[in-house]
N, C-alpha and C positions, 0 to 999 in steps of 0.2 A: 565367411570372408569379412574381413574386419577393412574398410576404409577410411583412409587414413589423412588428414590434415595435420601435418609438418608446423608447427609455429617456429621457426628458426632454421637457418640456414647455413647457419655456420657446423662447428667441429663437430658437438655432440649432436647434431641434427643428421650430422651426415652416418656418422657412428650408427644412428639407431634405423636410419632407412637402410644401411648395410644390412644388418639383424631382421626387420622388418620384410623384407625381400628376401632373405634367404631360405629363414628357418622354418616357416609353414607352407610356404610356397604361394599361398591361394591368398598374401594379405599384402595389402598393396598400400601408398602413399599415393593418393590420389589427386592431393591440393597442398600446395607449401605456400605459407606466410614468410615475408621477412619485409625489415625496413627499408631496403633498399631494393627497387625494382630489380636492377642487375642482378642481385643476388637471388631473388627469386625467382627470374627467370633460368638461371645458369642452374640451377637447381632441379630444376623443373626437368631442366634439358638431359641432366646425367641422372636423373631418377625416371624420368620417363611421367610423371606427372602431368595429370590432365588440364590441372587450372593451378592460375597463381596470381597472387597479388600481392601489394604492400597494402592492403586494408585488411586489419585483423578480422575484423568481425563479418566481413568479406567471405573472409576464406571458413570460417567456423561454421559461418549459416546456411554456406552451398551442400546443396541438398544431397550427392551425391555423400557427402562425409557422416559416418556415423560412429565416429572416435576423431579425439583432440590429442598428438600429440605434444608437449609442452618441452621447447628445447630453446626456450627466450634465459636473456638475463634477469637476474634475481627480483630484480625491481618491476618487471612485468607478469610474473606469474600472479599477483594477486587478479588483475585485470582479465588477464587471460581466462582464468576459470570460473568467475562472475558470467562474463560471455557465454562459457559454456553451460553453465548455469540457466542462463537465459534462454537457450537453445535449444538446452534437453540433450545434451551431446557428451555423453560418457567420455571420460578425460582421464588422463596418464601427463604425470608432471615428474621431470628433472628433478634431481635433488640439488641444494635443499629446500623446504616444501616453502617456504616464505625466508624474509629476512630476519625476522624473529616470533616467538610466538605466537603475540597478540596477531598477526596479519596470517600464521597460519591457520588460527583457529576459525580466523572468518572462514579460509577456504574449505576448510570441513565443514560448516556451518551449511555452509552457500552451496554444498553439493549434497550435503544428506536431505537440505529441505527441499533442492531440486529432484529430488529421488532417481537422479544419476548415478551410474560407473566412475569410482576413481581409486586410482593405484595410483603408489608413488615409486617410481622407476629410481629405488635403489638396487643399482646394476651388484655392485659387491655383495648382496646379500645373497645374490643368484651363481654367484663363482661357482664351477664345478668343483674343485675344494670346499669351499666355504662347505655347497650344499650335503658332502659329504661326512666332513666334521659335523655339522648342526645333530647327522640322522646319530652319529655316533653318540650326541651328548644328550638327545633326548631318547634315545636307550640306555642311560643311565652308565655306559660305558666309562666316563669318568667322575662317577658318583653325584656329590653335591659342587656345584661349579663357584667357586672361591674368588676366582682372581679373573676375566678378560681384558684381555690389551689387544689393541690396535694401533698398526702404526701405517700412516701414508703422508710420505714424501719426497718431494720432485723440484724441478727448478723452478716452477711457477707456471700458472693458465696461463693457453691459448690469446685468450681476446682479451682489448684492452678497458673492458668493461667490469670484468674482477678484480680488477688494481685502482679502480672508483668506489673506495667506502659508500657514495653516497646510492651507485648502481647496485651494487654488490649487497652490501648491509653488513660488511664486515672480512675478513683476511683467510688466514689458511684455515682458521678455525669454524666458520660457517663452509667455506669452501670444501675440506678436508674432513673434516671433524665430527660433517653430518655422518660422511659415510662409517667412521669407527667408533661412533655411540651405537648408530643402531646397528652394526656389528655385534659390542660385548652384549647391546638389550635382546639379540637373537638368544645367544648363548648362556646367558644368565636367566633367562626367562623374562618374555614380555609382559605377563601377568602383575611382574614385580616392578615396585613404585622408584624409581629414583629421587632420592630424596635433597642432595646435597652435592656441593660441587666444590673441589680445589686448583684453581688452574694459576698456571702462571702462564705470561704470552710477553712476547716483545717482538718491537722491528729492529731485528738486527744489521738488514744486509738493504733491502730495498728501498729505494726512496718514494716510500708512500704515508698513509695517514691511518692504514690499518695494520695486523699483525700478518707478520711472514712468518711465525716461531711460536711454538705453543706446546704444551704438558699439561693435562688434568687429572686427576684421579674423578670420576663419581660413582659415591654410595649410596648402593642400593639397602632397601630395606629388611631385607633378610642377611641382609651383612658381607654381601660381596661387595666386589672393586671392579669396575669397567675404569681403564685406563687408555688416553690417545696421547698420540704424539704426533704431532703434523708441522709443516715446516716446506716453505717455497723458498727455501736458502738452500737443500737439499743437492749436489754434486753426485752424477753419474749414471741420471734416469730417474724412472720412477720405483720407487723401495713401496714395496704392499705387502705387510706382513701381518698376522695376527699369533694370537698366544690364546691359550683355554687351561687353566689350571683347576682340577677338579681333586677331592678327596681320593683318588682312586685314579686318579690320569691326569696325561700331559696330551695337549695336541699342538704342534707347532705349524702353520701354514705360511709359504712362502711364494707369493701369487705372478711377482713379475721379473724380480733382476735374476734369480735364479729358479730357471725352468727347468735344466735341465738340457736346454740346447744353449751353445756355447759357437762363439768361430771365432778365428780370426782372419783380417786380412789387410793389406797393404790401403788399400782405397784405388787402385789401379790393376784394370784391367786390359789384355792386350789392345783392348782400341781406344785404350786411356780415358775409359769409363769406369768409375766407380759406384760403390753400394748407394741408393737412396736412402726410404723411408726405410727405419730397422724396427723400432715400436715406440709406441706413445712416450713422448718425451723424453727420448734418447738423445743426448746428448753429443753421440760422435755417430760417425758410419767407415770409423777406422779403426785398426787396431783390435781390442777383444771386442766380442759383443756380446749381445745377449737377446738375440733375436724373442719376438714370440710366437709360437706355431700357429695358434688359431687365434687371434688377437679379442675380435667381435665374442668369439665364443669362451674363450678364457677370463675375461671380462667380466661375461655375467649378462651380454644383453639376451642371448639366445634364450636362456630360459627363462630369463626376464618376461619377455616379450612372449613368449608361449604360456608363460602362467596369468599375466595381463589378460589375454587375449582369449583364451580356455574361462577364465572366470566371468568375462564381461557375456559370454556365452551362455555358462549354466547360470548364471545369477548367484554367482557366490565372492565371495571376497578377495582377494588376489592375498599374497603373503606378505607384502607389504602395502597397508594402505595410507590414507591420507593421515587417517588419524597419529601413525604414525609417523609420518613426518612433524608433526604438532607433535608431537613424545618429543621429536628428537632439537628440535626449534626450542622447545621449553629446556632443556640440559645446555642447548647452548645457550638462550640469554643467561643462566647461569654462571655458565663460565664466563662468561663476558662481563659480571658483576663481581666475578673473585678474583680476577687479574687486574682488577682496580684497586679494588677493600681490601685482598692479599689471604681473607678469610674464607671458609667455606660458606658458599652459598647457600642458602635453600632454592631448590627447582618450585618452581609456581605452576600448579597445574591444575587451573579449574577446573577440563574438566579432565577425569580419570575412571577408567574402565575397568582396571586391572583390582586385583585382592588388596585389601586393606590389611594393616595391625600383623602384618607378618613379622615375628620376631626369628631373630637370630636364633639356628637351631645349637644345640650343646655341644659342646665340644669334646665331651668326655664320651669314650668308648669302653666299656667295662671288659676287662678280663675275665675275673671272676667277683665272687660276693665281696672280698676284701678289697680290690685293688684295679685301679684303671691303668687302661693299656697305652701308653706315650709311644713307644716304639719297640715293632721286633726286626731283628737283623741278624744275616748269616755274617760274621766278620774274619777276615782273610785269615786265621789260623782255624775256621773251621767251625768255629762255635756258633750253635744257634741262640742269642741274647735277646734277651726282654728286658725294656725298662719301663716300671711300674710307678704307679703312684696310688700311694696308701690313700682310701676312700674316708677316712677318719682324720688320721693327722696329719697328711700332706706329703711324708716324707715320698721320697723318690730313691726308688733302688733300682737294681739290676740284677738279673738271675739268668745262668743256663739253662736253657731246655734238651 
């Protein structure tokens, strides 16, 4: 049984004691933190919670907790896991894992020398799609993986401490951005070095000091492309899509506007009641919608939270861990240096785990001893064609088979 101290009481605090209380049964939120006493008592009240305070280190050091949930704003995760650090109190943090690099690398730091538990609660990496796609590509099902894109966008957060550059540490791209890097670094291979970034970013729509609008490509060292696109200008919910392009496959994933359940309705009902809550950042409760059947679960917390919670158990690593939010902190200062300079960046990555000196594999696929193979295709009168290229002089031709 895993117990559990809550640091946060707001949206995604609540999201994850939903997940927490459901899906093992035997694991509990036993102590919640937050700023405002109210909040943490109201908390307390609908989670059923033994203890609560507004003193952080309060709630981290009570004896009863032996896991740190981490569900504060950006600007308080470094403090938070130092604490836990001090404590000896195996910890799980929100993404993303700091405001930029350098501050996440302390929290890696700070917990390996404490020789504690930590995962980083990237919920998207746990989607029941996602984890389904993943098993397909590391069965080689779509060969060598080429191209992943991510894309997540929505009207904008919750609370109004992510529209504070100075809270936050930065706009849709730290906000968004974490979760569809280490999305394409699933799928292209974590082993493999990201080496360079191209992004452009603007504020288009909102009146703030960071970016609501963002595009990057980054290259990886074996010569793929992880691509995001994120964006709080977004109109009509929230859009979660990925893309996997492999030498040998396509996998398209489409996580929230279409699920697959669809309704419509007026917004009136006979006792001149209408529809509530429809899903996470839906924007109407009239007309189409687009409901989600298992929200918590479709999300990604449920198995989230069971692989967290299974690994702090056997002594093994969870599938996403801290270090890997430091991967993904590091691509973004990145991007945040090429939507300035307008050039590609280099990712800075002191330290690094993964293979080195991996080069780009060949491109050339042989037919036979004279000639490589470009493309074969049946084409609509019937004929099966090949198009070659001479292994001597270049030329390119075409032949029936």
């Amino acid at each position: 049984m895993q117990k559990i101290a809550m640091l946060g009481s707001g949206f995604i605090g609540r999201f994850y004691a939903e997940s927490i209380h459901g899906q093992r049964s035997r694991d509990r939120v036993v102590a919640i933190y937050a700023r405002r006493e109210e909040s943490a008592k109201k908390f307390a009240d609908d989670y059923g919670c033994d203890f609560w305070s507004s003193n952080m280190e309060e709630v981290i050091a009570h004896p009863d907790v032996n896991m740190v949930c981490i569900a504060l704003p950006n600007n308080v995760h470094e403090e938070a896991v130092l604490l836990c650090a001090k404590h000896k109190k195996a910890v799980v943090s929100t993404k993303p894992l700091g405001r930029n690099g350098a501050e996440a690398l302390r929290m890696l730091k700070a917990v390996e020398e404490a020789g504690i538990f930590a995962g980083y609660l990237e919920d998207l990496c746990y989607t029941p799609k996602f984890l389904k796609s993943l098993e397909s590509v590391k069965n080689g099902s779509l060969g060598r993986i080429i191209w992943a894109k991510s894309r997540e966008a929505h009207p904008g957060p919750h609370s109004e401490w992510f529209w504070d550059i100075e809270q936050a540490g930065g706009g849709c791209i730290l906000d968004l951005g974490c979760h569809c890097i280490e999305i394409s670094r699933n799928f292209i291979g974590k082993d493999i070095k990201p080496v360079e970034v191209m992004c452009w970013a603007d504020t288009q729509v909102k009146p703030i000091d960071a970016e609501d609008h963002a595009i990057a490509l980054v290259k990886y060292e074996n010569g793929a492309i992880g691509q995001f696109e994120v964006s709080w200008t977004f109109r009509g919910g929230m859009d979660l899509r990925d893309e996997v392009m492999g030498t040998e496959g396509t996998i398209w994933i489409n996580n929230f506007l279409r699920t697959g359940f669809e309704m419509f309705t007026t917004g009136q009902n006979p006792d001149g009641a209408g529809e509530e809550y429809v899903a996470e950042k839906a924007e109407s409760n009239t007309g189409w919608l687009f409901p989600v059947g298992d929200e918590v679960n479709d999300l990604g917390y449920n198995h989230m939270f069971t692989d967290m919670f299974n690994s702090a158990e056997k002594g093994n690593e969870p599938a996403e861990t801290f270090y890997d939010g430091y991967i993904v902190n590091a691509v973004i200062d990145a991007a945040y240096k090429s939507a300035k300079s307008k050039l590609w960046e280099k990712v800075e990555l002191p330290v690094w785990r993964g293979r080195e000196g991996v080069e780009k594999p060949s491109n050339y696929v042989s037919y036979n001893e004279t000639h490589y193979l470009i493309k074969q295709e049946v084409t609509h009168d019937g004929r099966n064609k090949l198009i070659l290229k001479d292994k001597v002089t270049g030329k390119i031709t075409e032949q029936d088979i």
